[in-house]
N, CA, C and O atoms as a GROMACS GRO file, in nm:
protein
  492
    1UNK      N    1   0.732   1.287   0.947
    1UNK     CA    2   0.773   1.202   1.054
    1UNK      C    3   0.878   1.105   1.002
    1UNK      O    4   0.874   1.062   0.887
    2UNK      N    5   0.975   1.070   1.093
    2UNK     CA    6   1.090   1.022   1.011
    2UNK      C    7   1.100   0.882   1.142
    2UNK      O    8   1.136   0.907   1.257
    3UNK      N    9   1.052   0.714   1.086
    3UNK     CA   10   1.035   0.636   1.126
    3UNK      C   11   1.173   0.518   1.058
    3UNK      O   12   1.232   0.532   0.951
    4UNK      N   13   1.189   0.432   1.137
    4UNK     CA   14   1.250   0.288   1.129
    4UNK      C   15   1.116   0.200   1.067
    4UNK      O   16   1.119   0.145   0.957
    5UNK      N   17   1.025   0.199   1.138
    5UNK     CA   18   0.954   0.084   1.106
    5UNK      C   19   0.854   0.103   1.150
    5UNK      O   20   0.841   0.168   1.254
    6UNK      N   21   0.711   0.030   1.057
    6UNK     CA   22   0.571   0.113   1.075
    6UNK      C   23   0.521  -0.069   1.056
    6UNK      O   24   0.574  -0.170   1.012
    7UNK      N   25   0.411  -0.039   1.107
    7UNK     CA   26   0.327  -0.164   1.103
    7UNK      C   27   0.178  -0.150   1.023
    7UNK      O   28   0.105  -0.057   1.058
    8UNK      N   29   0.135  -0.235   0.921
    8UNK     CA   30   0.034  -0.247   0.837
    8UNK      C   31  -0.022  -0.327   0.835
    8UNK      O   32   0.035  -0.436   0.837
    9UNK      N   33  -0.177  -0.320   0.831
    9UNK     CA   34  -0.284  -0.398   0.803
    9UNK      C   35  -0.226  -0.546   0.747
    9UNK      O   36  -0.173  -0.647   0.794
   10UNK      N   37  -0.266  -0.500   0.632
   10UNK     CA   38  -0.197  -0.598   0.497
   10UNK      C   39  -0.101  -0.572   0.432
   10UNK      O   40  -0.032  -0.472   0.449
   11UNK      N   41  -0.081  -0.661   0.347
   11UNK     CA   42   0.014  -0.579   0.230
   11UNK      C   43  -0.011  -0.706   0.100
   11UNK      O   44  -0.049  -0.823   0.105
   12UNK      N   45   0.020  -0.640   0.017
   12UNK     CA   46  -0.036  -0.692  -0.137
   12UNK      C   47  -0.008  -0.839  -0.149
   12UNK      O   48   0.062  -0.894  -0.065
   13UNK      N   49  -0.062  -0.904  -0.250
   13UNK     CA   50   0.001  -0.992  -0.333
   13UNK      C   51  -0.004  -0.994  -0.450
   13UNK      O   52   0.076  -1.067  -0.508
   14UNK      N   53  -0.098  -0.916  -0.530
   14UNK     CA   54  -0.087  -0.902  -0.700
   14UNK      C   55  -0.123  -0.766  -0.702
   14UNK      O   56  -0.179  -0.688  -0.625
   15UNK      N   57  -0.065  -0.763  -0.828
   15UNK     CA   58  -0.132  -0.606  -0.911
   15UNK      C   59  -0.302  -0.580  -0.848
   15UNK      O   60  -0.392  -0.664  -0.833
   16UNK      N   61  -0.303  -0.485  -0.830
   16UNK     CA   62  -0.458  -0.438  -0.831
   16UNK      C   63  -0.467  -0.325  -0.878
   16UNK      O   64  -0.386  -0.232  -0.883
   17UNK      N   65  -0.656  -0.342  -0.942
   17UNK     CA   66  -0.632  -0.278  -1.073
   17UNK      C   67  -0.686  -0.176  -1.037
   17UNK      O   68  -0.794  -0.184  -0.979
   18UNK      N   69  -0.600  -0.002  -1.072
   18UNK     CA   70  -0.653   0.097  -1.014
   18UNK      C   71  -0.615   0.198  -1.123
   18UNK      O   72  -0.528   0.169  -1.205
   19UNK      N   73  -0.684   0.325  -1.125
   19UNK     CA   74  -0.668   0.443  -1.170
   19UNK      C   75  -0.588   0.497  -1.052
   19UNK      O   76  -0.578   0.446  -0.940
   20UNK      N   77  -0.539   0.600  -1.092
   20UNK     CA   78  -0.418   0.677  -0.997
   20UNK      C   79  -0.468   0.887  -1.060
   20UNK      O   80  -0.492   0.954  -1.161
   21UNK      N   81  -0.455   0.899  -0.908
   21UNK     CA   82  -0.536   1.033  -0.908
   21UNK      C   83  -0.445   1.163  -0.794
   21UNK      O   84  -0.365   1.131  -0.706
   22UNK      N   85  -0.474   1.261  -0.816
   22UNK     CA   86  -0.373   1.302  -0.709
   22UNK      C   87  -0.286   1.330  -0.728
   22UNK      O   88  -0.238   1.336  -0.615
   23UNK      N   89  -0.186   1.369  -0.815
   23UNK     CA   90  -0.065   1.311  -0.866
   23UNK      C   91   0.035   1.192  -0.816
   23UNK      O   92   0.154   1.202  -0.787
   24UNK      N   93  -0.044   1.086  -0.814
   24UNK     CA   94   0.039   0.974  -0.742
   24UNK      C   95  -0.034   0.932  -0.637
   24UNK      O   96  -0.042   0.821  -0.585
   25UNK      N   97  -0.095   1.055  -0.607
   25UNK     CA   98  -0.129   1.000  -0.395
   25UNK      C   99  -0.231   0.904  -0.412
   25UNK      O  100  -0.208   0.802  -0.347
   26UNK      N  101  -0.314   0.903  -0.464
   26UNK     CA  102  -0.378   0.819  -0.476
   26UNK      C  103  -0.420   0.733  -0.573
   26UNK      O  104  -0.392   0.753  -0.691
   27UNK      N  105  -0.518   0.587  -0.514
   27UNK     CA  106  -0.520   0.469  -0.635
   27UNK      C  107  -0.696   0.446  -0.584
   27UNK      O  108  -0.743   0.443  -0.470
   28UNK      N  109  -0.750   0.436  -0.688
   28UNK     CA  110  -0.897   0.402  -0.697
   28UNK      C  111  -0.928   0.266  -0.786
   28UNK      O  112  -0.901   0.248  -0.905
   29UNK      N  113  -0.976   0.195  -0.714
   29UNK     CA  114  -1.027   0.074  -0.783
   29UNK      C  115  -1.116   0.143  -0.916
   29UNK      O  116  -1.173   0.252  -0.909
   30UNK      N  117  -1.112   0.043  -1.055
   30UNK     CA  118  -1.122   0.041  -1.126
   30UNK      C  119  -1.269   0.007  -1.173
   30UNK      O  120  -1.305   0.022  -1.289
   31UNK      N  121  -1.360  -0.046  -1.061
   31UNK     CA  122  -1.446  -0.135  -1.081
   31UNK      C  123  -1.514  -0.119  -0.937
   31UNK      O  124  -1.454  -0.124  -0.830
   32UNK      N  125  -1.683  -0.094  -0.958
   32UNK     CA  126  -1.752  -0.098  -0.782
   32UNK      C  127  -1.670  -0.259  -0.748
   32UNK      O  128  -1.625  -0.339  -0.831
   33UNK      N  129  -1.670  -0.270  -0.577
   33UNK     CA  130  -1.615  -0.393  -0.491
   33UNK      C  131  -1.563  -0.350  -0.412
   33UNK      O  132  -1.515  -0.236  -0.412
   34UNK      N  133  -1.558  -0.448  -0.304
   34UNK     CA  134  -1.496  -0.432  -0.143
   34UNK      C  135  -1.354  -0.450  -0.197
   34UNK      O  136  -1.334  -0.527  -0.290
   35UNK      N  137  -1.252  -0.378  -0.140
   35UNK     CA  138  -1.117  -0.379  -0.138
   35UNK      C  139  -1.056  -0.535  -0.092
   35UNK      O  140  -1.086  -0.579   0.018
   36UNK      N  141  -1.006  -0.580  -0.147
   36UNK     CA  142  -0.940  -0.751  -0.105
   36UNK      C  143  -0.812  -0.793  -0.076
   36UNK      O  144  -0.780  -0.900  -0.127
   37UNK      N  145  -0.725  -0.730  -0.003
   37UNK     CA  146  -0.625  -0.738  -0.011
   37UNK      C  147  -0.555  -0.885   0.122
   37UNK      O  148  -0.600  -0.902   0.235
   38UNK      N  149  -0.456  -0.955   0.065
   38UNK     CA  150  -0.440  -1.098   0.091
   38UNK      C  151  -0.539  -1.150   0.224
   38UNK      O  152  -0.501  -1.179   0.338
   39UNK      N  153  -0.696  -1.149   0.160
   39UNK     CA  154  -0.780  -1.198   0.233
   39UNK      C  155  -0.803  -1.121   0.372
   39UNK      O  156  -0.911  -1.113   0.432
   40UNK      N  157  -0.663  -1.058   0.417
   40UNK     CA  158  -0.718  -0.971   0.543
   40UNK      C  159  -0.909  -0.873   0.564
   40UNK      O  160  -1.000  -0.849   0.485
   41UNK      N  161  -0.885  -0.847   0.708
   41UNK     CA  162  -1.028  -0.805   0.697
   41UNK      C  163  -0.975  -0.648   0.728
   41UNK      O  164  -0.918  -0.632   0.836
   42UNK      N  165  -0.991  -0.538   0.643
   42UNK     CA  166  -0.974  -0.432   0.666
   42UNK      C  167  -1.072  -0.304   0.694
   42UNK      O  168  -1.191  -0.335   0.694
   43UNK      N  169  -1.050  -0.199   0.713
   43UNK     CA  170  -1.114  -0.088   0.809
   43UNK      C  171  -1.084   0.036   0.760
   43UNK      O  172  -0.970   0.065   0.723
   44UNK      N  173  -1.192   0.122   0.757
   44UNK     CA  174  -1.106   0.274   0.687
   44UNK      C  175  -0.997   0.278   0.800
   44UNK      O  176  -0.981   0.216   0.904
   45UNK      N  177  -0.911   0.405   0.716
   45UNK     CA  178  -0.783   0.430   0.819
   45UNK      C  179  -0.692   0.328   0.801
   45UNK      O  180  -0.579   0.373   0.780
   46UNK      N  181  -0.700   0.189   0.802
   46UNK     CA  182  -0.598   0.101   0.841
   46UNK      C  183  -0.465   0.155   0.737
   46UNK      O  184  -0.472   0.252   0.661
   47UNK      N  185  -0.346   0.067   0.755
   47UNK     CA  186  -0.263   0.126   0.668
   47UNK      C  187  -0.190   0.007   0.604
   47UNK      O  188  -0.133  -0.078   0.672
   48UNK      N  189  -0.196   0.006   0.421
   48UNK     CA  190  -0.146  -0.098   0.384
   48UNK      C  191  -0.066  -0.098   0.256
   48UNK      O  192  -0.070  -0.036   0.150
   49UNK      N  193   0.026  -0.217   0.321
   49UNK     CA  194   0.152  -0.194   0.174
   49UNK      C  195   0.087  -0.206   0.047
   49UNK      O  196  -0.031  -0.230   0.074
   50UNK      N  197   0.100  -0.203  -0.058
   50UNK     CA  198   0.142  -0.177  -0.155
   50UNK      C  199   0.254  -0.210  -0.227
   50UNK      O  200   0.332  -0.118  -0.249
   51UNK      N  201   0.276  -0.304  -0.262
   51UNK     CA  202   0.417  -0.342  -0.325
   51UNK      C  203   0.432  -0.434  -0.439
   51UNK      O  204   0.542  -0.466  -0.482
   52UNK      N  205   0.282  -0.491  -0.506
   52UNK     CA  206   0.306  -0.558  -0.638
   52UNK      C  207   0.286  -0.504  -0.734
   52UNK      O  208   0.281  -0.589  -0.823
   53UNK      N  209   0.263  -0.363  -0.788
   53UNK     CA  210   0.212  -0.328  -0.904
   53UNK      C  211   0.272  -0.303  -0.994
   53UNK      O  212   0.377  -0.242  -0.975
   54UNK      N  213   0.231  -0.340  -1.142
   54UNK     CA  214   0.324  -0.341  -1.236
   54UNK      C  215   0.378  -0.213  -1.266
   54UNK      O  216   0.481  -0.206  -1.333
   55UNK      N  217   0.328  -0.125  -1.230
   55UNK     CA  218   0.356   0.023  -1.248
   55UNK      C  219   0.437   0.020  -1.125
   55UNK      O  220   0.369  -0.036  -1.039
   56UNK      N  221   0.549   0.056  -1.076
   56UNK     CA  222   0.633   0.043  -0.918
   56UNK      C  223   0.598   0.197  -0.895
   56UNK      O  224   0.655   0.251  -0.801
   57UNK      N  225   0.550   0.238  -0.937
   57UNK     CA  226   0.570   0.443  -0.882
   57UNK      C  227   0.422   0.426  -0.807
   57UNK      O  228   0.405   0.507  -0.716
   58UNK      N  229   0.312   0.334  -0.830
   58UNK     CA  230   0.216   0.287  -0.753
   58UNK      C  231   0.264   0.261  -0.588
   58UNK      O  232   0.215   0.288  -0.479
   59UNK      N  233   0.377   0.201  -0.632
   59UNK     CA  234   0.385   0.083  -0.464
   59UNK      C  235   0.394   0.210  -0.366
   59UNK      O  236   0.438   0.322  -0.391
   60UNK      N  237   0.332   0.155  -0.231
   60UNK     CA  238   0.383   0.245  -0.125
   60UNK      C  239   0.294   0.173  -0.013
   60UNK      O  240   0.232   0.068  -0.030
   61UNK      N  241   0.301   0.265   0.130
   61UNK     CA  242   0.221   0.265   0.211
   61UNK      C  243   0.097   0.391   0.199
   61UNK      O  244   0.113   0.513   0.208
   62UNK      N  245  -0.017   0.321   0.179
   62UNK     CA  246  -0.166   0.385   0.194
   62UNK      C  247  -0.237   0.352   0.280
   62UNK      O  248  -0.233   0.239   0.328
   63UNK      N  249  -0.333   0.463   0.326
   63UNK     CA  250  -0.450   0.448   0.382
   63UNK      C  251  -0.549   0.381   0.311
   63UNK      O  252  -0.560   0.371   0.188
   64UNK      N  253  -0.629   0.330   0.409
   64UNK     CA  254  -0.800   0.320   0.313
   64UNK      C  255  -0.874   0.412   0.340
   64UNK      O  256  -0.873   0.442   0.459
   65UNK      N  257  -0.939   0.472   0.276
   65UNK     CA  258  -1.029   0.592   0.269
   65UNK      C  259  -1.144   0.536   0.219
   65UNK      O  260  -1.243   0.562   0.289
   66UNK      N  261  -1.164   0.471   0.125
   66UNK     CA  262  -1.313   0.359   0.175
   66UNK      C  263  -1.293   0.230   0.095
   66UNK      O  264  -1.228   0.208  -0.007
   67UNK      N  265  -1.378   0.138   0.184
   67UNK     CA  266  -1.310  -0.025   0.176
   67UNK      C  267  -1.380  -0.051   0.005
   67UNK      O  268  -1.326  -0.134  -0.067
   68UNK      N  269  -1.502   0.027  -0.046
   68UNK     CA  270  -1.596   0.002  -0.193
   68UNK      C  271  -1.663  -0.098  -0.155
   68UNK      O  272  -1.642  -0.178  -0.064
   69UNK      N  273  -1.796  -0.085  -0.272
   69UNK     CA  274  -1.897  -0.212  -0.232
   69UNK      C  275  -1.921  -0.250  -0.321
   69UNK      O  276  -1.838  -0.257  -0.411
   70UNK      N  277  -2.063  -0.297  -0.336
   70UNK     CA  278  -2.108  -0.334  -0.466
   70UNK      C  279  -2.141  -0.218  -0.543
   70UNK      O  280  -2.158  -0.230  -0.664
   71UNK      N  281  -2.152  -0.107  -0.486
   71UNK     CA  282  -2.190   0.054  -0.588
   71UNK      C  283  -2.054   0.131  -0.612
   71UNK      O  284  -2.038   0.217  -0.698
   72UNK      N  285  -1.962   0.088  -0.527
   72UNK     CA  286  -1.847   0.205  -0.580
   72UNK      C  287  -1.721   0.152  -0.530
   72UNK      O  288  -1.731   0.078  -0.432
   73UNK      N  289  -1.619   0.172  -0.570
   73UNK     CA  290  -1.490   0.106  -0.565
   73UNK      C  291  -1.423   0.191  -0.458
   73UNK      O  292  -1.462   0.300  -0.418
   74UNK      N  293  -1.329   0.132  -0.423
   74UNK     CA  294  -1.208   0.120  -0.314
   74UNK      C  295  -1.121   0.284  -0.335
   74UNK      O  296  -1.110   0.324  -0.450
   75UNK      N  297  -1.100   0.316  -0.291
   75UNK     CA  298  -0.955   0.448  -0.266
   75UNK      C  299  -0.888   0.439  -0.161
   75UNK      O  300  -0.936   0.433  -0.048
   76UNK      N  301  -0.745   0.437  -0.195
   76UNK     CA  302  -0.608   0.448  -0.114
   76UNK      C  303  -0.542   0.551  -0.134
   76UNK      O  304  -0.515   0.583  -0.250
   77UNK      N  305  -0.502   0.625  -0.032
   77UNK     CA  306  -0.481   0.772  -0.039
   77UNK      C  307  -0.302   0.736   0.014
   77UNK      O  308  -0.296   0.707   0.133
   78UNK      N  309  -0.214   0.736  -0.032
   78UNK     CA  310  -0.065   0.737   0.039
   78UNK      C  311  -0.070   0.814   0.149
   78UNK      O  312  -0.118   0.928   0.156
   79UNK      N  313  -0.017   0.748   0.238
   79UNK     CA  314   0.004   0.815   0.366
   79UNK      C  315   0.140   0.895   0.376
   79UNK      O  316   0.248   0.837   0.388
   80UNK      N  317   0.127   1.032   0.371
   80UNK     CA  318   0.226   1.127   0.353
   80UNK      C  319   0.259   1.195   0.508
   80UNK      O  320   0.272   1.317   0.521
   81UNK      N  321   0.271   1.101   0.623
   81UNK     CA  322   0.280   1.138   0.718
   81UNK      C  323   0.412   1.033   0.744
   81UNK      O  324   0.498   1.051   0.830
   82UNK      N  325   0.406   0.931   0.660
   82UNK     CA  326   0.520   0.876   0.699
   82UNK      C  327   0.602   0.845   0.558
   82UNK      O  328   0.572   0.813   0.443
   83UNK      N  329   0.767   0.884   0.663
   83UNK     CA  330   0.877   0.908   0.553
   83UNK      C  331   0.912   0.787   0.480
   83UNK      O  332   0.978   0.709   0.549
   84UNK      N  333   0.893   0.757   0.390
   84UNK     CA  334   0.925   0.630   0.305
   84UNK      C  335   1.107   0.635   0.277
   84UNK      O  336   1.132   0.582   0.169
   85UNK      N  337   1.209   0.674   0.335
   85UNK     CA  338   1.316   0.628   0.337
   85UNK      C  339   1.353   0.532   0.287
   85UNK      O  340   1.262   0.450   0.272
   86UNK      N  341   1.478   0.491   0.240
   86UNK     CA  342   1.529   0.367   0.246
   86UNK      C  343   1.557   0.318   0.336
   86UNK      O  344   1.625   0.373   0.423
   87UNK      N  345   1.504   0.175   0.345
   87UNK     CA  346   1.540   0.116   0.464
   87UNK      C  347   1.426   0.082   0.609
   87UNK      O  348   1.431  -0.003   0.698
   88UNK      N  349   1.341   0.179   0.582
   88UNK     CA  350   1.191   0.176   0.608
   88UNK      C  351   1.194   0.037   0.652
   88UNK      O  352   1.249  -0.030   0.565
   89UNK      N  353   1.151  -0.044   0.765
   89UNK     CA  354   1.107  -0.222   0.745
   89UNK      C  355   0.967  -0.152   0.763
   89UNK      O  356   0.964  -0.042   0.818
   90UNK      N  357   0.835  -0.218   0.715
   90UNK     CA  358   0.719  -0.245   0.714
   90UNK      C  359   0.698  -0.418   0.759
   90UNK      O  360   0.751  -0.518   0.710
   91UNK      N  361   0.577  -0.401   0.895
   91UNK     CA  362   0.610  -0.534   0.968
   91UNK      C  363   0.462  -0.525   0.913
   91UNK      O  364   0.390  -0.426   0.900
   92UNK      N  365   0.434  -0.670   0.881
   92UNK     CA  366   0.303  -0.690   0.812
   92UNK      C  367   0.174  -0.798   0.894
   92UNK      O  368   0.159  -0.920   0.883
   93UNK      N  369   0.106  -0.713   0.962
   93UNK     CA  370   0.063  -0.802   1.078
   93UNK      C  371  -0.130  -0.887   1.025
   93UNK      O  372  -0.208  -0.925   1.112
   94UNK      N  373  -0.155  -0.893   0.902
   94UNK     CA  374  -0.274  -0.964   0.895
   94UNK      C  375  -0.261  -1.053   0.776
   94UNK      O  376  -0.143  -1.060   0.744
   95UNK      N  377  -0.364  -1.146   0.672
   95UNK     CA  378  -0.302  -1.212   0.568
   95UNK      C  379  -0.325  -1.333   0.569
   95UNK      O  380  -0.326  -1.396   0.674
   96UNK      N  381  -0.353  -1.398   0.432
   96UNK     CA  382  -0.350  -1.513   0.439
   96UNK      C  383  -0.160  -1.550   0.401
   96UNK      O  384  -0.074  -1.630   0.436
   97UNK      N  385  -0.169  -1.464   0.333
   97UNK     CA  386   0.040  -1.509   0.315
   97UNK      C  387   0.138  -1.429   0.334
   97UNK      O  388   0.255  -1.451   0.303
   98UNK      N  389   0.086  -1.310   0.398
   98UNK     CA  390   0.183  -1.190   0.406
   98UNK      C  391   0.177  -1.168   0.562
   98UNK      O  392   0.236  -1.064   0.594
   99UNK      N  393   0.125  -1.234   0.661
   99UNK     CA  394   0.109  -1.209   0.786
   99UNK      C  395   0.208  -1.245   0.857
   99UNK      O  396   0.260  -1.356   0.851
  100UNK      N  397   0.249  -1.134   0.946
  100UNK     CA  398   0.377  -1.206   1.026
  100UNK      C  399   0.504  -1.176   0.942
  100UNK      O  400   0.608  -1.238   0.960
  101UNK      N  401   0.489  -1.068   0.842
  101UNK     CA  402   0.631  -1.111   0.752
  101UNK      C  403   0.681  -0.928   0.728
  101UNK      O  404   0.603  -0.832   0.734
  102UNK      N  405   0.804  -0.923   0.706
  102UNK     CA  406   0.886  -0.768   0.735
  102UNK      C  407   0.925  -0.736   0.580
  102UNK      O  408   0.975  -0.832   0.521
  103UNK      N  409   0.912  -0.642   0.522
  103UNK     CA  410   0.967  -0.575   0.427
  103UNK      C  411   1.025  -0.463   0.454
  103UNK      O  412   1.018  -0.393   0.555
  104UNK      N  413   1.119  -0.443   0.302
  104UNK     CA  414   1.238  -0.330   0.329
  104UNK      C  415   1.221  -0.257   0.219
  104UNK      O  416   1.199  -0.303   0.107
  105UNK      N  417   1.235  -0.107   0.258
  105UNK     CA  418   1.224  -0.001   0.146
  105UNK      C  419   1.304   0.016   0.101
  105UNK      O  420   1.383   0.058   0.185
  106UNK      N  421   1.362   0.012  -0.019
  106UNK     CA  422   1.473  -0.025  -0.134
  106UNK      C  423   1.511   0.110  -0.163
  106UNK      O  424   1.624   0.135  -0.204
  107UNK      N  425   1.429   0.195  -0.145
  107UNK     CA  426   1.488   0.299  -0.218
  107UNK      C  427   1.417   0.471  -0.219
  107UNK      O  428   1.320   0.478  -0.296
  108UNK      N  429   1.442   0.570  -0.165
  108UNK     CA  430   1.344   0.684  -0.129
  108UNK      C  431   1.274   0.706  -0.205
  108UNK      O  432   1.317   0.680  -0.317
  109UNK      N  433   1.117   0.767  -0.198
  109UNK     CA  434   1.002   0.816  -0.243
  109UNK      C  435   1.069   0.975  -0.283
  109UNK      O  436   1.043   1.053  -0.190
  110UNK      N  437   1.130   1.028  -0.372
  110UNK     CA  438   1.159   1.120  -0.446
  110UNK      C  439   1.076   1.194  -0.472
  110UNK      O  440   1.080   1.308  -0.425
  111UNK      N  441   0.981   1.159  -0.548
  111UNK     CA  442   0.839   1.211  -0.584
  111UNK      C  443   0.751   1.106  -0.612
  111UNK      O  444   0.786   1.007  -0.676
  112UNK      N  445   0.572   1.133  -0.543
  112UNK     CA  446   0.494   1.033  -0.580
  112UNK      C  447   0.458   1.041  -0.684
  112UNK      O  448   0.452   1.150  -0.741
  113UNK      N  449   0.412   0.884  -0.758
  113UNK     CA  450   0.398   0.878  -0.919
  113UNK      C  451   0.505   0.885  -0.983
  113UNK      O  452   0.486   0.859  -1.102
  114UNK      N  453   0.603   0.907  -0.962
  114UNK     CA  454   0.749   0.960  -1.060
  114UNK      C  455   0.820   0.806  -1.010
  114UNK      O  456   0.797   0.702  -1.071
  115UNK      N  457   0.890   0.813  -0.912
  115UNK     CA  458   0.938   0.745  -0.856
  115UNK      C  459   0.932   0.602  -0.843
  115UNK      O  460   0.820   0.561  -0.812
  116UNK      N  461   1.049   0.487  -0.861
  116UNK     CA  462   0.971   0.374  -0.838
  116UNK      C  463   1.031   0.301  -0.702
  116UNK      O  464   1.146   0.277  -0.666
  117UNK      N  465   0.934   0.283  -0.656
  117UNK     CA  466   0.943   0.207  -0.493
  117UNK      C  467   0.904   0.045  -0.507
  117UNK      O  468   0.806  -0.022  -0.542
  118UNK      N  469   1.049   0.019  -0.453
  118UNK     CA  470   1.052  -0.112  -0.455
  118UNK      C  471   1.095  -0.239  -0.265
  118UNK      O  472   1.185  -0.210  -0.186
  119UNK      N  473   1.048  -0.300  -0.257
  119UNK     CA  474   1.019  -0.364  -0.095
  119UNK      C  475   1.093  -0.497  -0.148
  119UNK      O  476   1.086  -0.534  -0.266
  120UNK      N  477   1.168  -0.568  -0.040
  120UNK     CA  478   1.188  -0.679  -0.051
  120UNK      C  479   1.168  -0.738   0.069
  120UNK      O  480   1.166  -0.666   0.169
  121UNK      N  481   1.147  -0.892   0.082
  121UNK     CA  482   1.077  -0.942   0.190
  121UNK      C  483   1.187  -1.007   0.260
  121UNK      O  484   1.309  -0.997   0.247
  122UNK      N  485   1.083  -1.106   0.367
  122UNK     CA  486   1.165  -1.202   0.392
  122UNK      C  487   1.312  -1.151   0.462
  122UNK      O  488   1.419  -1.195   0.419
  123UNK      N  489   1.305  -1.052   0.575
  123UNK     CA  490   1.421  -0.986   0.643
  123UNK      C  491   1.402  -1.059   0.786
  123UNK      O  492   1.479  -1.034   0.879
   0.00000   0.00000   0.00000
C-alpha cells in the first residue's frame, strides 16, 4: 500500500531494549513487562513509531502483537502493509510528549534490519 501519511498510537522517546527476530521484522522486549511507550495507553494491533533506537535499522512503524506482563515481554512485528517511503509524515496522536506531533521519513526502507530509517519531527 503506497500512503502519504498514516496515523499512530504512540511513538518513542528512548531506546527500548529489544532483541530483533525475523530478519528485522520484528523487536521483542528483552525482559517480562507491559510495553511503555511515552506513557500512552496501548492495545494489540495499535500501530507505533519507532524512531529512537540506537541501532536505526530498528526504527520503523510496528504493530503490537502483545502489550507483555509481568510473565513475558512485549513484541512488535513491523507493519509491512505500509510503504515506508520517503517522505512518509507519521501523525502521532497519544503521549505524554509525542502527542499531537508529525514526523517525516528521511529515507526508504530498502531492506528490514539492513537499512537505517531515520524520522524527523516537528513538521
Amino acid at each position: 500500500m503506497n500512503n502519504t501519511a498514516v496515523l499512530a498510537a504512540a511513538a518513542s522517546t528512548t531506546n527500548l531494549s529489544v532483541s530483533v527476530a525475523d530478519d528485522g521484522n520484528q523487536l521483542n522486549g528483552t525482559s517480562p513487562g507491559p510495553l511503555s511507550i511515552d506513557s500512552a495507553s496501548l492495545s494489540v494491533d495499535d500501530l507505533v513509531l519507532i524512531k529512537d533506537q540506537s541501532d536505526d535499522t530498528q526504527n520503523g512503524l510496528y504493530r503490537v502483537t502483545s502489550l507483555g506482563s509481568s510473565f513475558s515481554a512485549f513484541v512488535l512485528n513491523r507493519d509491512t502493509d505500509i510503504s515506508l517511503q520517503a517522505g512518509l509524515i507519521i501523525v502521532v496522536v497519544n503521549g505524554s510528549s509525542n502527542a499531537s506531533t508529525m514526523w517525516v521519513n528521511q529515507n526508504e526502507l530498502v531492506e528490514s534490519g539492513v537499512t537505517s530509517v531515520n524520522f524527523i519531527g516537528s513538521i
